[in-house]
C-alpha positions as CSV (number, residue, x, y, z in Angstrom):
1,X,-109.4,71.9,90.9
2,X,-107.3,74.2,93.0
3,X,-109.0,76.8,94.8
4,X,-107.0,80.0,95.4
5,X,-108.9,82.2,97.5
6,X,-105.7,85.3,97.2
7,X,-107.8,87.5,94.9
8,X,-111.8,86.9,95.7
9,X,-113.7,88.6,93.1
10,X,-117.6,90.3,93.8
11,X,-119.9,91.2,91.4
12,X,-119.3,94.8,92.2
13,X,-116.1,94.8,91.0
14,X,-116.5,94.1,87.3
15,X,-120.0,93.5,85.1
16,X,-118.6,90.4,83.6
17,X,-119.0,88.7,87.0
18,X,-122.7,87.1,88.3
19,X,-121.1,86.1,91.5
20,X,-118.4,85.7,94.1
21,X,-115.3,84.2,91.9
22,X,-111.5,83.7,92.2
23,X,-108.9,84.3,90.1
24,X,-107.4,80.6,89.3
25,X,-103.7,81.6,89.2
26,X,-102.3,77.8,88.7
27,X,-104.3,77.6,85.3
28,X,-101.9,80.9,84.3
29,X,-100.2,80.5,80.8
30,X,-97.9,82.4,78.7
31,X,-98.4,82.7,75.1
32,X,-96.8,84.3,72.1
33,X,-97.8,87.9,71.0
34,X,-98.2,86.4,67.6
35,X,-100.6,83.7,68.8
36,X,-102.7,86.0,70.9
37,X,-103.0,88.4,67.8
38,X,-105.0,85.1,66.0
39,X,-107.1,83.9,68.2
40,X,-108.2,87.9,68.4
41,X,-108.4,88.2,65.0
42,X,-110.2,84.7,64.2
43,X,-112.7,85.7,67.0
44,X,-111.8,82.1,69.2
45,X,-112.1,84.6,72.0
46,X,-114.7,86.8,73.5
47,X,-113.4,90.6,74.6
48,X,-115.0,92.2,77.9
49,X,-115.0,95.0,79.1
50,X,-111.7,96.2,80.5
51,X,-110.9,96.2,84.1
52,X,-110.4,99.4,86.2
53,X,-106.8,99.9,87.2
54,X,-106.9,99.2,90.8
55,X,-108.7,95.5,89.8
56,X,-105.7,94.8,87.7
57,X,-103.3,95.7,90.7
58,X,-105.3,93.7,93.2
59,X,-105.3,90.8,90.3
60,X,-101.3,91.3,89.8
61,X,-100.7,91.3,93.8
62,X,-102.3,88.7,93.7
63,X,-100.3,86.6,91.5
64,X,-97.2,87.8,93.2
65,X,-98.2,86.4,96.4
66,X,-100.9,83.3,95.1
67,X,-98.6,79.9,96.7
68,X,-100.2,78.4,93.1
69,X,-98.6,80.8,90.4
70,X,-95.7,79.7,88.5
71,X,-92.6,81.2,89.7
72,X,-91.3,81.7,86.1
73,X,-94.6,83.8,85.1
74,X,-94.2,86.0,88.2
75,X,-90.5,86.7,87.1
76,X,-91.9,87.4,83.6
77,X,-94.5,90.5,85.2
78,X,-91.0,91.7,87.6
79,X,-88.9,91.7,84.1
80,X,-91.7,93.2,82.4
81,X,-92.2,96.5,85.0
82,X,-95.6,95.0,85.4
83,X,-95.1,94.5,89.1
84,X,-92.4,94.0,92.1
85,X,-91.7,91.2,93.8
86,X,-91.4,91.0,97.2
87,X,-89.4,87.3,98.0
């Protein structure tokens, strides 16, 4: 297991989390909207609560800048307007 310690997650910053975590960047995947809209609707998933803003930018920095996420995902959140990307 790779451990990525670019976006350490606490408890206090979202009620789905019991203790100190880690976002695990390298396990990043790209799917089909399509695909996503099944498993959503065949309930294969389980829906949390959603994150605040500034989590999701401190989550998307740290993609941008994680040495273990995929070069071609972090192009796909530039292309998107989801984030910049500082090379």
């Amino acid at each position: 297991m790779v451990h990525d310690d670019t976006c350490i997650l606490e408890p206090r910053d979202h009620r789905f989390l019991i203790h100190r975590s880690w976002v695990k960047y390298a396990s990043a995947d790209l799917f089909p909207s399509d695909k996503l809209r099944r498993v959503f609707a065949f309930h294969t998933t389980q829906i949390h609560d959603p994150v605040t803003p500034e989590l999701l930018k401190r989550i998307r920095d740290g993609f941008m800048s994680s040495p273990h996420a995929k070069n071609g995902h972090q192009q796909m959140l530039v292309d998107q307007g989801f984030t910049e990307w500082e090379q």
